[in-house]
TORVEX-657979 format. One record per residue (C-alpha): x, y, z; chain; residue in three letters. Coordinates in steps of 0.1 Angstrom, whole numbers. Layout:
<atoms>
<east = X	north = Y	up = Z	cadena = A	residuo = ALA>
...
</atoms>
This chain:
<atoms>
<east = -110	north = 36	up = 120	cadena = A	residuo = UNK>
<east = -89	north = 58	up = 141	cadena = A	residuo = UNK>
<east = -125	north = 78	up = 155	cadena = A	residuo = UNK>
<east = -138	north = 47	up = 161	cadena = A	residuo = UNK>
<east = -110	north = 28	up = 179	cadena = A	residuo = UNK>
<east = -110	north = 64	up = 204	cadena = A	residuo = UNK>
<east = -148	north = 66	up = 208	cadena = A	residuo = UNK>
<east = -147	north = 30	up = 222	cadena = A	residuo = UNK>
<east = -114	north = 34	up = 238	cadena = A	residuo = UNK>
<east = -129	north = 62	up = 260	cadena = A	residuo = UNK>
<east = -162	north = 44	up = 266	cadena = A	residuo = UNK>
<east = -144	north = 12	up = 279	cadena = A	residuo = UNK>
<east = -123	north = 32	up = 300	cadena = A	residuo = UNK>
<east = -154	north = 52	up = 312	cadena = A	residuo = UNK>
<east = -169	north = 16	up = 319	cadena = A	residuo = UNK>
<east = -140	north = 0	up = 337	cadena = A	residuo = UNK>
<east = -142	north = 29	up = 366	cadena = A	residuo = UNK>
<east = -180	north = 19	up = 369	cadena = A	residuo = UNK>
<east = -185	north = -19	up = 372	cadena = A	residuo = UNK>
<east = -169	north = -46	up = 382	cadena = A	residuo = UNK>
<east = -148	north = -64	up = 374	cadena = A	residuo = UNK>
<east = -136	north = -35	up = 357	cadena = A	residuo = UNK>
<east = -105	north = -56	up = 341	cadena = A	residuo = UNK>
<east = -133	north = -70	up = 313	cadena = A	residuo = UNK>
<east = -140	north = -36	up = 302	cadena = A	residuo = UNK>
<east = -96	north = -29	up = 296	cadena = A	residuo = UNK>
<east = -91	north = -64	up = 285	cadena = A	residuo = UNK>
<east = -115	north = -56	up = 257	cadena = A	residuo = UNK>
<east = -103	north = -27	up = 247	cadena = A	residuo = UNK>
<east = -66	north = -45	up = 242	cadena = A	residuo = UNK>
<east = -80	north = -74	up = 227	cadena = A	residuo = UNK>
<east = -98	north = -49	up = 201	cadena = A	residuo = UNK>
<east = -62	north = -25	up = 195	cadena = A	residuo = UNK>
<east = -40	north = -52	up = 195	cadena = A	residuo = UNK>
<east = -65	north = -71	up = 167	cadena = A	residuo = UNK>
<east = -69	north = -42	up = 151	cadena = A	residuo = UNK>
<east = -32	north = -32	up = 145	cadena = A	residuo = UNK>
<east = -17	north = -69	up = 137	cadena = A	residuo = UNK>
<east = -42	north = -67	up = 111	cadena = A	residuo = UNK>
<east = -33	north = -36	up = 92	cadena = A	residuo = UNK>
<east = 4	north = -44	up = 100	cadena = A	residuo = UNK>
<east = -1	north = -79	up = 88	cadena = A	residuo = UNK>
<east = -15	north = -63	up = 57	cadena = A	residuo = UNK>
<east = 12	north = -42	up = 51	cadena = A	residuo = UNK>
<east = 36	north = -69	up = 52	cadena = A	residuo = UNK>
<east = 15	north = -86	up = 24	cadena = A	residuo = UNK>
<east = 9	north = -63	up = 5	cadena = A	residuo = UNK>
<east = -28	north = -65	up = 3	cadena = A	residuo = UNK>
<east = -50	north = -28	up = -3	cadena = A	residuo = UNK>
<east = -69	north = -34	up = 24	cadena = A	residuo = UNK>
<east = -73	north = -50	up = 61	cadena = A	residuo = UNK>
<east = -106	north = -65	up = 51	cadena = A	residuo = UNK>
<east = -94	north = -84	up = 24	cadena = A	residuo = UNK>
<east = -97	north = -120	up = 43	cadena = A	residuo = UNK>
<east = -104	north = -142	up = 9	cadena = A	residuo = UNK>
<east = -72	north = -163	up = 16	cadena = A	residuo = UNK>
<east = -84	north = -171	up = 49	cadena = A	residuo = UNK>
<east = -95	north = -211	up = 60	cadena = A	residuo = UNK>
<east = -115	north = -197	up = 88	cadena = A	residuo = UNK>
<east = -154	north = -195	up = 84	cadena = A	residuo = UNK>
<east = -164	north = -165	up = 107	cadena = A	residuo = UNK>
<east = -140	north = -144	up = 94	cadena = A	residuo = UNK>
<east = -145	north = -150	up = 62	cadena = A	residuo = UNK>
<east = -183	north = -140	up = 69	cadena = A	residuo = UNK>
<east = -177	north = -112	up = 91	cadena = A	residuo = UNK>
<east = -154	north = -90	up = 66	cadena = A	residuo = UNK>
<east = -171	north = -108	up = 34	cadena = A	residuo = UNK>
<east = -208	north = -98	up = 43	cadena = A	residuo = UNK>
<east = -207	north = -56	up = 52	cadena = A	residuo = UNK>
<east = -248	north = -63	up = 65	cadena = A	residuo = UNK>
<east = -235	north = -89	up = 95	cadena = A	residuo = UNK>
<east = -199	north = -72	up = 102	cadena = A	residuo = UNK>
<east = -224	north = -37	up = 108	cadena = A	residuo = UNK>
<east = -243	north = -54	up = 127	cadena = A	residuo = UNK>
<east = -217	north = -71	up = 150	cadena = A	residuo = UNK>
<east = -199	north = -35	up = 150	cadena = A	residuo = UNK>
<east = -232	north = -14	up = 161	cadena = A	residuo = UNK>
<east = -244	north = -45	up = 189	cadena = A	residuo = UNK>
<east = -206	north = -38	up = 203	cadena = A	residuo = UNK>
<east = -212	north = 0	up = 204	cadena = A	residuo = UNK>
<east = -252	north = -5	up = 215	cadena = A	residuo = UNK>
<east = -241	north = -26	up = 243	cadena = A	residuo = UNK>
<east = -214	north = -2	up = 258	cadena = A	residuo = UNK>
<east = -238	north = 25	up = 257	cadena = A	residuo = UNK>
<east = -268	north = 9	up = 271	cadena = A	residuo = UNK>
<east = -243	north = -5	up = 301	cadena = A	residuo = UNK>
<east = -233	north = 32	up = 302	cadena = A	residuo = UNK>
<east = -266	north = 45	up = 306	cadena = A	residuo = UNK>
<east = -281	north = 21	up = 333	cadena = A	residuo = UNK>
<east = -249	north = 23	up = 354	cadena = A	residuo = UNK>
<east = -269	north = 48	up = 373	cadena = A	residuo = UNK>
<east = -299	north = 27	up = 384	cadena = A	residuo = UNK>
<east = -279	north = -10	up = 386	cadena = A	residuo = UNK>
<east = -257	north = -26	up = 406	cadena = A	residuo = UNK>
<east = -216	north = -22	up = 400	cadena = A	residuo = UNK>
<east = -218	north = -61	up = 394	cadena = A	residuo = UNK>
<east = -215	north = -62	up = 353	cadena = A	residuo = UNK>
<east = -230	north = -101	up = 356	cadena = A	residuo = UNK>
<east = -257	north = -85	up = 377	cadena = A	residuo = UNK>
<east = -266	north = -57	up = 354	cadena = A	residuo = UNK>
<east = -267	north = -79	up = 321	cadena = A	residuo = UNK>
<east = -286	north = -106	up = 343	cadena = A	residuo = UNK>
<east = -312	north = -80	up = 355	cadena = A	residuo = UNK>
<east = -317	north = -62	up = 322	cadena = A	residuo = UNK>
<east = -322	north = -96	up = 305	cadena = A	residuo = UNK>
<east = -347	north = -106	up = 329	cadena = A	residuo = UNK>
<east = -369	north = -77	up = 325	cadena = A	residuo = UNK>
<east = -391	north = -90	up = 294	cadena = A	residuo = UNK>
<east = -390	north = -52	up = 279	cadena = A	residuo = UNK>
<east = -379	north = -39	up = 251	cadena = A	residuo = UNK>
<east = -345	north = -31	up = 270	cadena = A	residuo = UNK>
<east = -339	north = -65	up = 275	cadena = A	residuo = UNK>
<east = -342	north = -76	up = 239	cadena = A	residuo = UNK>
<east = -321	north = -47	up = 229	cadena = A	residuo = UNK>
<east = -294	north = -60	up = 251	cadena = A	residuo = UNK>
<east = -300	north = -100	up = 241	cadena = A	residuo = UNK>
<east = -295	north = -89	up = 205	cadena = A	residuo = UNK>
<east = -264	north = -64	up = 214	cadena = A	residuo = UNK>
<east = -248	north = -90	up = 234	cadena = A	residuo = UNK>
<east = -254	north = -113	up = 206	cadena = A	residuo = UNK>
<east = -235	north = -91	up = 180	cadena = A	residuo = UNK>
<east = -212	north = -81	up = 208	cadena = A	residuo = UNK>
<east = -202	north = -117	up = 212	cadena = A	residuo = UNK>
<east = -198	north = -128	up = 177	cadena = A	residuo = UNK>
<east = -173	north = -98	up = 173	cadena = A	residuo = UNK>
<east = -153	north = -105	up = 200	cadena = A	residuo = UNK>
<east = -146	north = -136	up = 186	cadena = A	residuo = UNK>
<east = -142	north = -122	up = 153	cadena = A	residuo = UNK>
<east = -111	north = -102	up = 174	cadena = A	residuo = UNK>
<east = -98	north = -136	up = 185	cadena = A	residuo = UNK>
<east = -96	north = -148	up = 150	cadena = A	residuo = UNK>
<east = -82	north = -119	up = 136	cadena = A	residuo = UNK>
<east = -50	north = -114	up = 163	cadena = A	residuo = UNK>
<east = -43	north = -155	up = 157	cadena = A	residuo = UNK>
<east = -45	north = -150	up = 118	cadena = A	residuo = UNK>
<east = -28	north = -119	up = 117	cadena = A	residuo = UNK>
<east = 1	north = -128	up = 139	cadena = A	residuo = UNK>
<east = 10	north = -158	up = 120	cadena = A	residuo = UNK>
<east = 5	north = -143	up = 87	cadena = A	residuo = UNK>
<east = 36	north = -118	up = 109	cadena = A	residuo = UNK>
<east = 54	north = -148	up = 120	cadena = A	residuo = UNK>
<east = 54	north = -163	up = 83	cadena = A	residuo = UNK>
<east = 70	north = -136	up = 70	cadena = A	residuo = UNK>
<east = 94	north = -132	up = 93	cadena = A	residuo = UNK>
<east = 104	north = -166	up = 90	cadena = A	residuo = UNK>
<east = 104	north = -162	up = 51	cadena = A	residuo = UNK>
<east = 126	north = -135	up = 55	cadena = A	residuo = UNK>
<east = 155	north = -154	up = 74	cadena = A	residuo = UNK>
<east = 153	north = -177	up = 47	cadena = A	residuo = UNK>
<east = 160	north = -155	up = 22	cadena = A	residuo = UNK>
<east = 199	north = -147	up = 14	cadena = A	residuo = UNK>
</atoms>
């Protein structure tokens, strides 16, 4: 977890430098961190074995997404595909992200249907992230509250 929270730490930073608005590119990699780590922490205050264990969970999407390994590597590898295909057109594009996804979309080749399904996956997990700071954070709040209680 650790390679891969650096190896798409360093692309989003490499990204944010290269299009605009460059914020997108740093507000995603806090919204992935800050997910990522009130997870595990909100595990460890459990005392569950592992991060992916969502089974108590009343939310739908993340149930699927850590229940179902197929769709969660696909959402992961459409995240990763993405970055790297907006890496490697930033030569011939526009700094304009909107601009670049628009024009690679519209192309009707096998890029663009690479990036359709990417941004897809790329979507899904992003929301997946969302879920996954809310849950985690009041699974943190619940247990501190829990704890005052306690004498």
């Amino acid at each position: 977890m650790v390679t891969d929270r650096i190896s798409t730490a360093s692309l989003l930073a490499i990204l944010s430098q290269v299009y605009r608005p460059g914020l997108v590119f740093v507000s995603l990699l806090a919204l992935d961190i800050g997910s990522h780590w009130l997870q595990m922490y909100s595990t460890f205050l459990t005392g569950k074995t592992s991060h992916k264990d969502v089974k108590d969970s009343t939310n739908w999407l993340f149930k699927a997404y850590y229940g179902n390994r197929i769709f969660m590597g696909y959402c992961c590898v459409a995240c990763e595909v993405l970055y790297l295909i907006l890496f490697l057109i930033v030569d011939t594009q526009s700094e304009s992200l909107v601009d670049v996804v628009g024009s690679s979309l519209q192309q009707g080749s096998l890029l663009s249907i690479l990036v359709a399904l990417s941004l897809f996956g790329w979507a899904i997990k992003q929301v997946v992230n969302v879920i996954q700071m809310k849950t985690a954070a009041d699974v943190c709040v619940h247990y501190d509250i829990e704890k005052k209680q306690k004498p």
